[in-house]
LORO-708530 format. One record per residue (C-alpha): x, y, z; residue number from 1; residue in three letters. Coordinates in nm, 2 decimals, decimal comma, padded with zeros to 4 digits. Example, Ala and Ser with C-alpha at 12.3 -4.5 7.8 and 13.67 -1.06 7.14 Angstrom:
BEGIN
SITE; c1; c2; c3; pos; code
SITE; 01,23; -00,45; 00,78; 1; ala
SITE; 01,37; -00,11; 00,71; 2; ser
***
This chain:
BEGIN
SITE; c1; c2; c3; pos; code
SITE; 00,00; 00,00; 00,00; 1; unk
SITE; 00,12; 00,35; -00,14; 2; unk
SITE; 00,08; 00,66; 00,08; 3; unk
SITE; -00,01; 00,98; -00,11; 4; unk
SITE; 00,04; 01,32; 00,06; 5; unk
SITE; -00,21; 01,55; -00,02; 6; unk
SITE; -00,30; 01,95; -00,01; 7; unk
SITE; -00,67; 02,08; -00,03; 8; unk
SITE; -00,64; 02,48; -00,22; 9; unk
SITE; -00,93; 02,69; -00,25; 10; unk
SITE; -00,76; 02,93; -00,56; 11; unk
SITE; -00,92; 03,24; -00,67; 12; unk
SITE; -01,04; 03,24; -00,32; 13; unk
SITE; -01,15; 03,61; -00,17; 14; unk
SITE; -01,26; 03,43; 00,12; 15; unk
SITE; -01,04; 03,14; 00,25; 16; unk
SITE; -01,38; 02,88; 00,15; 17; unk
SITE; -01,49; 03,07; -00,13; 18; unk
SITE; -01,29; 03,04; -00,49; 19; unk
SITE; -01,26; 02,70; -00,65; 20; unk
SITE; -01,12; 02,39; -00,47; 21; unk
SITE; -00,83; 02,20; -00,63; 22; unk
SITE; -00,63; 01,91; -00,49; 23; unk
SITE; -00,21; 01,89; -00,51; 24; unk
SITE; -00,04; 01,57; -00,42; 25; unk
SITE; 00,31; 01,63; -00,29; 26; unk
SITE; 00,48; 01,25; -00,38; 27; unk
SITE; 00,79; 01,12; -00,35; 28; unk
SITE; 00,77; 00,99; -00,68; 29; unk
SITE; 00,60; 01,09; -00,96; 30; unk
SITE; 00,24; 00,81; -00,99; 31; unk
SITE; 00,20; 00,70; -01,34; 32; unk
SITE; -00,11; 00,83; -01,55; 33; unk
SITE; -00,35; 00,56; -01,49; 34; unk
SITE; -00,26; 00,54; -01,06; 35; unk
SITE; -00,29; 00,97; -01,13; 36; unk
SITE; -00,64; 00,94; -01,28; 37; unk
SITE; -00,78; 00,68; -01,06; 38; unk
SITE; -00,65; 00,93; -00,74; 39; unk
SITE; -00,79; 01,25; -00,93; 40; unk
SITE; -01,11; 01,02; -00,97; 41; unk
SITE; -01,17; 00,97; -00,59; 42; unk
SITE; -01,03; 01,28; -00,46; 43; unk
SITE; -01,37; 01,46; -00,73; 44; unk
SITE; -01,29; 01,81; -00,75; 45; unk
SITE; -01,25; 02,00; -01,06; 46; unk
SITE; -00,88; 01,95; -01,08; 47; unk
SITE; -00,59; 01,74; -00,92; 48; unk
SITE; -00,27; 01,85; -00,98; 49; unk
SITE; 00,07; 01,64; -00,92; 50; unk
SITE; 00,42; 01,72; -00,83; 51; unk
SITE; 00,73; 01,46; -00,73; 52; unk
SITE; 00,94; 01,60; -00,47; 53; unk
SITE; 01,23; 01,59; -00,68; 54; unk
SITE; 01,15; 01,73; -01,01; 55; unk
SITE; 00,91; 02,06; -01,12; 56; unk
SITE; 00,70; 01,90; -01,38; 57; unk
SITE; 00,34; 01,90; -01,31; 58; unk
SITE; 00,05; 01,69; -01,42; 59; unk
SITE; -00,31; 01,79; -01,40; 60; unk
SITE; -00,58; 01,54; -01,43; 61; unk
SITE; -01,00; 01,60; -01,41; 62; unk
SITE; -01,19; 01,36; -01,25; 63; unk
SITE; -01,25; 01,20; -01,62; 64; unk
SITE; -00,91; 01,28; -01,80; 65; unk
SITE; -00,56; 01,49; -01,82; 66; unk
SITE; -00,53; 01,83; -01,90; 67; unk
SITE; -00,23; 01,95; -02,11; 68; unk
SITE; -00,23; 02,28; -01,88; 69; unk
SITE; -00,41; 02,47; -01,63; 70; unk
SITE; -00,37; 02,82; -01,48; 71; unk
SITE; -00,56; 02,74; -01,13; 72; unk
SITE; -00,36; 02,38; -01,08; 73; unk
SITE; -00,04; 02,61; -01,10; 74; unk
SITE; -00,14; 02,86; -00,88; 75; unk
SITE; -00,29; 02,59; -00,68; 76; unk
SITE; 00,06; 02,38; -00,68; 77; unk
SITE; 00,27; 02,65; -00,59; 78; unk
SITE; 00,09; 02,73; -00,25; 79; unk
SITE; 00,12; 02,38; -00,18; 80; unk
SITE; 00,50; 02,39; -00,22; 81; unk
SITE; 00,57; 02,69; -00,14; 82; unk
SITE; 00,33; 02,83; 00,17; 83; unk
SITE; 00,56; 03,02; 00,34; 84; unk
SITE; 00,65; 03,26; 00,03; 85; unk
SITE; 00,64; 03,64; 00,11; 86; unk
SITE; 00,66; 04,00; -00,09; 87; unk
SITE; 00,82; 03,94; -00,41; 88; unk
SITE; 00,91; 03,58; -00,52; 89; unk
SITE; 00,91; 03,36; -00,83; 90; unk
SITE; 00,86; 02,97; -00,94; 91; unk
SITE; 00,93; 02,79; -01,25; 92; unk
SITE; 00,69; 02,46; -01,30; 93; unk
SITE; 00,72; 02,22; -01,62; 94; unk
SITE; 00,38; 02,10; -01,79; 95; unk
SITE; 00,33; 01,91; -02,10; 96; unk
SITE; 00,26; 02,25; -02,30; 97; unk
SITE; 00,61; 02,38; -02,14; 98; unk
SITE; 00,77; 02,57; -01,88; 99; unk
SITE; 00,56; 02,83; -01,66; 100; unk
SITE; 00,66; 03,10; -01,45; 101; unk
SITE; 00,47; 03,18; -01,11; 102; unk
SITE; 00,48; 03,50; -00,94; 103; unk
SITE; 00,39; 03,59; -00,54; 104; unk
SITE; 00,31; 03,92; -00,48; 105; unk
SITE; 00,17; 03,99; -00,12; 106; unk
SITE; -00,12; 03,76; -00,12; 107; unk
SITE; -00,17; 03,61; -00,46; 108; unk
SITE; 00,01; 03,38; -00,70; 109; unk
SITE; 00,00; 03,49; -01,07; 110; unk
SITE; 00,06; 03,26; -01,35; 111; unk
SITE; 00,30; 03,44; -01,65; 112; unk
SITE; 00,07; 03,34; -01,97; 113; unk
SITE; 00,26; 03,25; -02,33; 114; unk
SITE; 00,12; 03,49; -02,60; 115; unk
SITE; -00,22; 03,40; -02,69; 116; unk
SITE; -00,27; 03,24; -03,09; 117; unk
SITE; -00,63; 03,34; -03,25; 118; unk
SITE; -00,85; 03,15; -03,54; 119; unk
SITE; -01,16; 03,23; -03,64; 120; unk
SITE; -01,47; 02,98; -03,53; 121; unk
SITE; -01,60; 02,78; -03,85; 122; unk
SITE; -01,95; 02,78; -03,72; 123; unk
SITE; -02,17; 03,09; -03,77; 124; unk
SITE; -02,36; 03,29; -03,48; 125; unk
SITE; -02,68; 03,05; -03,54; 126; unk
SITE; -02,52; 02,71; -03,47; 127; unk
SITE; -02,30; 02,86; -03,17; 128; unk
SITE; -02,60; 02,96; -03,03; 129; unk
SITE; -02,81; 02,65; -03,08; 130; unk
SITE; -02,54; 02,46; -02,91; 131; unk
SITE; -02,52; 02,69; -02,63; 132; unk
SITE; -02,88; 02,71; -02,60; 133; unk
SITE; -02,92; 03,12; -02,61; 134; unk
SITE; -03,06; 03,29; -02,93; 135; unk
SITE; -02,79; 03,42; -03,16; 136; unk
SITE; -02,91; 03,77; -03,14; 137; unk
SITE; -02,72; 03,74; -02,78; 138; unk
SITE; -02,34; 03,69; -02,92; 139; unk
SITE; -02,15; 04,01; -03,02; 140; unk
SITE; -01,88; 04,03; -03,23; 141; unk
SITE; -01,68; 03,74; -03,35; 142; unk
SITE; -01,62; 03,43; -03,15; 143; unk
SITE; -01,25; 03,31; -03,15; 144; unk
SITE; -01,06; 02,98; -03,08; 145; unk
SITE; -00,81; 03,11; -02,83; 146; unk
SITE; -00,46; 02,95; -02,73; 147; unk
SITE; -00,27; 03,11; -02,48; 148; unk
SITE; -00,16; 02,78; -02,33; 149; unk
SITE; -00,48; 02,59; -02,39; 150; unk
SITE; -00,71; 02,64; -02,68; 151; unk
SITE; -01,09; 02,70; -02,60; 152; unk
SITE; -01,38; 02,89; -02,81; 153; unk
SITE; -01,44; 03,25; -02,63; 154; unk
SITE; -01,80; 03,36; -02,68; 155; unk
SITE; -01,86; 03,68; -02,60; 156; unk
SITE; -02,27; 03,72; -02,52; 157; unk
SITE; -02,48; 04,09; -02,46; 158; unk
SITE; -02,56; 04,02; -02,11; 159; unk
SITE; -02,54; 03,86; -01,77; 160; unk
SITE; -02,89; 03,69; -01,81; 161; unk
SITE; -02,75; 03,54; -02,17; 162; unk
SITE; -02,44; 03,39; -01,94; 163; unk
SITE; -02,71; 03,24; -01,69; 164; unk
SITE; -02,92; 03,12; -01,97; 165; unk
SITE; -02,62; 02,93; -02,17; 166; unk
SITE; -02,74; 02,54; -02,13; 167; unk
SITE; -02,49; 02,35; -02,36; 168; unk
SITE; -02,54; 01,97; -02,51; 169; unk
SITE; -02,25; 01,76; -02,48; 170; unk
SITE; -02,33; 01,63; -02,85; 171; unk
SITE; -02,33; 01,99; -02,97; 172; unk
SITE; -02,07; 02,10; -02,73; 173; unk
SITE; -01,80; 01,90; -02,89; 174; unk
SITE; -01,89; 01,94; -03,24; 175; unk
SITE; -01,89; 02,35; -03,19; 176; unk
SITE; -01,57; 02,37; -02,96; 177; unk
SITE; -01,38; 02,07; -03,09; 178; unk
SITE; -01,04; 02,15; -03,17; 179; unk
SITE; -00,72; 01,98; -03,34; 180; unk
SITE; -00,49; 02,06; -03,02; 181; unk
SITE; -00,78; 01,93; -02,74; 182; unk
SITE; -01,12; 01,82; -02,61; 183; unk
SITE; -01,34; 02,06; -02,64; 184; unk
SITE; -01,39; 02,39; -02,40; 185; unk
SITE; -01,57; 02,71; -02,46; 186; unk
SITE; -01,59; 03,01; -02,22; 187; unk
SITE; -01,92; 03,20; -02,23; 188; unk
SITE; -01,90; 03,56; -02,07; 189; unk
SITE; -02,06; 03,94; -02,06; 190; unk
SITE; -01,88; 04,22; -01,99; 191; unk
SITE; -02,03; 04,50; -01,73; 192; unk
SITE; -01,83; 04,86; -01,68; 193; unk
SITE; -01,52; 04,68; -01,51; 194; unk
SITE; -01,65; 04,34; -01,47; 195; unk
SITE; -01,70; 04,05; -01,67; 196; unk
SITE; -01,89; 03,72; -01,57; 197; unk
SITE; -01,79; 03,42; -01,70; 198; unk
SITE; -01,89; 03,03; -01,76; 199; unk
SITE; -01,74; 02,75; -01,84; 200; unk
SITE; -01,75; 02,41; -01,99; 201; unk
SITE; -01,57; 02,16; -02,11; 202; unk
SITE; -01,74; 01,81; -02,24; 203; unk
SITE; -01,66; 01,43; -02,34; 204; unk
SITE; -01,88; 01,21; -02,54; 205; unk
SITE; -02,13; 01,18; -02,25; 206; unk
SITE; -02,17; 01,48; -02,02; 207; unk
SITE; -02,08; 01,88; -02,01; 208; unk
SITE; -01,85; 01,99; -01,72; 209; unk
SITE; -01,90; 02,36; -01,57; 210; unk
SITE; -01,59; 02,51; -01,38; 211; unk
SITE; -01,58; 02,72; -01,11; 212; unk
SITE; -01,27; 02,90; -01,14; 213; unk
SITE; -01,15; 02,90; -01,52; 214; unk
SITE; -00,81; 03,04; -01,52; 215; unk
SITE; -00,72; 02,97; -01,89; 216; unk
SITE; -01,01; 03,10; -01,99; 217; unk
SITE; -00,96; 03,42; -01,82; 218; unk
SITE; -00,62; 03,49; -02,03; 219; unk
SITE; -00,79; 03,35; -02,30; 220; unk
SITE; -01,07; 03,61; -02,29; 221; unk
SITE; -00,76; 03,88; -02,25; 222; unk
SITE; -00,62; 03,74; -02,58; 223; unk
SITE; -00,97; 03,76; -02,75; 224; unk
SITE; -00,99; 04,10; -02,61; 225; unk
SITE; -00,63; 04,23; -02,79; 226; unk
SITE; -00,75; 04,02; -03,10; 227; unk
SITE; -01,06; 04,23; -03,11; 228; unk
SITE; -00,87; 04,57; -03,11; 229; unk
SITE; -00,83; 04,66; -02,74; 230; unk
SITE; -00,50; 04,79; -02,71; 231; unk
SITE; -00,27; 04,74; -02,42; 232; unk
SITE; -00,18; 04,75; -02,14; 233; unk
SITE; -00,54; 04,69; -01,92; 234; unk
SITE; -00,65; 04,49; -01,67; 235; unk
SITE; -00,98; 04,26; -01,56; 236; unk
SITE; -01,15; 04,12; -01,29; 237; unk
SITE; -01,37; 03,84; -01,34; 238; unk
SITE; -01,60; 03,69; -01,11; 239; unk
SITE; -01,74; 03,31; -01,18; 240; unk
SITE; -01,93; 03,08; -00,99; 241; unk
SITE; -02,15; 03,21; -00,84; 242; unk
SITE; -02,36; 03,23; -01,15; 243; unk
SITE; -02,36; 02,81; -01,20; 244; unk
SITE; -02,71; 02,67; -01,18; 245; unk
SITE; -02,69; 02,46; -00,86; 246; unk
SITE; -02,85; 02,42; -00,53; 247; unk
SITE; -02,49; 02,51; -00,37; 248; unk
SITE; -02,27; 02,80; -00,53; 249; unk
SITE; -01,98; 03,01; -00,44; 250; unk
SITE; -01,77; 03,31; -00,58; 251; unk
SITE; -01,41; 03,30; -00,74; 252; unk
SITE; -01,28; 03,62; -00,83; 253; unk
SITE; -00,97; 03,59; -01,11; 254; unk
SITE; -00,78; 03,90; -01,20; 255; unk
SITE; -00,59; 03,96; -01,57; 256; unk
SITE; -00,29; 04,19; -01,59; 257; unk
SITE; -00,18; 04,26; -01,96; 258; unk
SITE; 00,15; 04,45; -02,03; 259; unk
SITE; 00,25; 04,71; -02,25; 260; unk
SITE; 00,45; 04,41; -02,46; 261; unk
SITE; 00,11; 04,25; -02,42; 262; unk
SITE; 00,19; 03,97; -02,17; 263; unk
SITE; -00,07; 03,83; -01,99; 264; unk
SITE; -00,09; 03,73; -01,59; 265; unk
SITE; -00,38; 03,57; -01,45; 266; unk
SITE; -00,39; 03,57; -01,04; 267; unk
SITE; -00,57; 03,55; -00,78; 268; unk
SITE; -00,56; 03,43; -00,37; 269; unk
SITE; -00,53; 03,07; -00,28; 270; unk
SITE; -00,53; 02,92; 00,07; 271; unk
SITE; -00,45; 02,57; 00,20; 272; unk
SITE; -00,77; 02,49; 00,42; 273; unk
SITE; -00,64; 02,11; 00,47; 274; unk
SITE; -00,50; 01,78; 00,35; 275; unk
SITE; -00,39; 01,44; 00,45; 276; unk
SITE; -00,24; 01,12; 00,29; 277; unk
SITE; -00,45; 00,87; 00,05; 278; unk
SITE; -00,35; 00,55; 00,08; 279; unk
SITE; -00,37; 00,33; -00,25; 280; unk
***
């Protein structure tokens, strides 16, 4: 039997249990993918992330499959291993989409984004809104596949109530968002004076996935945002969450820097609220 250190973070978290929880095993050695999957399986929050005590490469697995990259596993990851980190400090963590920097000022991690890659969508306003189950008067301006680590279809809608009423299909899902590099994701999200709200989802052949603290998608809606003419540099705050359809809810707030060179951080507070060992 295999003992599995483990680290409960609540990232993009205002409120120590508020944001979105993820879990960070701290092993001695690094599991293979199928032992990883089967512990991100049973431990059923959005995201698990890994790290080997002796090497900086992490892997990040949903409850269903691996993710390439993922800006809240990082940020998650690097209060796990690195608590006690004050003022000004910096990280370096490997994934399999390459190397990426994390930055600690005062009480947040930010995650150093590579510069984001635009297409156009294929599918016209009509189709993007039958999958997403709003009427296509509701999307403004072009929707864009987005990489700026991971690619996802932004969808920029006219209003909050359009991001509350967005009710996706996982058969309709995957043929909009599907994309040569990964499965398919789409961010949904409305922009208010200063603040935007965002959704989520990502699906698989059976079922559509709704995230409470998108990360990627936040840089990804920064590098929509440049694509679409707004100049640099600005900055965003994003609240999700809180607007997911369920009985139980609760608020992450994620916050975009973009620099004059047009670099993008995505940050935000984390807090350990526990942990333990697994055994397997």
């Amino acid at each position: 039997m295999t003992r599995y250190p483990f680290h409960l973070i609540n990232t993009f978290a205002e409120r120590r249990l508020s944001g979105n929880p993820i879990v960070v095993f701290t092993t001695e050695e690094m599991p293979d993918e199928a032992t990883r999957q089967t512990l991100a399986f049973q431990m059923g929050v959005a995201e698990t992330a890994f790290i080997a005590q002796t090497d900086t490469h992490v892997h990040v697995h949903s409850p269903q499959y691996a993710l390439p990259f993922s800006v809240q596993a990082m940020l998650a990851t690097a209060e796990a291993t690195h608590p006690n980190e004050s003022g000004l400090a910096a990280q370096a963590f490997k994934t399999n989409s390459g190397e990426t920097w994390l930055l600690r000022q005062g009480d947040r991690w930010w995650s150093q984004l590579a510069a984001p890659h635009t297409r156009p969508s294929p599918h016209s306003h009509i189709e993007i809104a039958t999958a997403l189950g709003i009427s296509a008067n509701d999307i403004v301006d072009t929707p864009l596949f987005v990489d700026c680590g991971l690619e996802q279809l932004i969808v920029k809608v006219r209003s909050q109530q359009a991001v509350l009423q967005v009710t996706p299909k996982a058969s309709a899902l995957e043929k909009l968002a599907a994309s040569s590099k990964n499965f398919p994701q789409v961010a949904v999200w409305c922009t208010d004076n200063d603040l935007i709200t965002l959704r989520f989802f990502s699906c698989d052949a059976f079922s559509v996935f709704e995230d409470f603290g998108a990360g990627t998608a936040a840089a990804n809606i920064a590098g929509w945002m440049m694509a679409s003419g707004q100049s640099a540099p600005f900055s965003l705050r994003i609240e999700q969450g809180h607007s997911i359809q369920r009985l139980v809810t609760r608020l992450s707030v994620l916050l975009v820097e973009v620099d004059a060179q047009r670099m993008i951080r995505v940050g935000g507070n984390t807090h350990r609220v526990g942990g333990g060992e697994l055994e397997f």
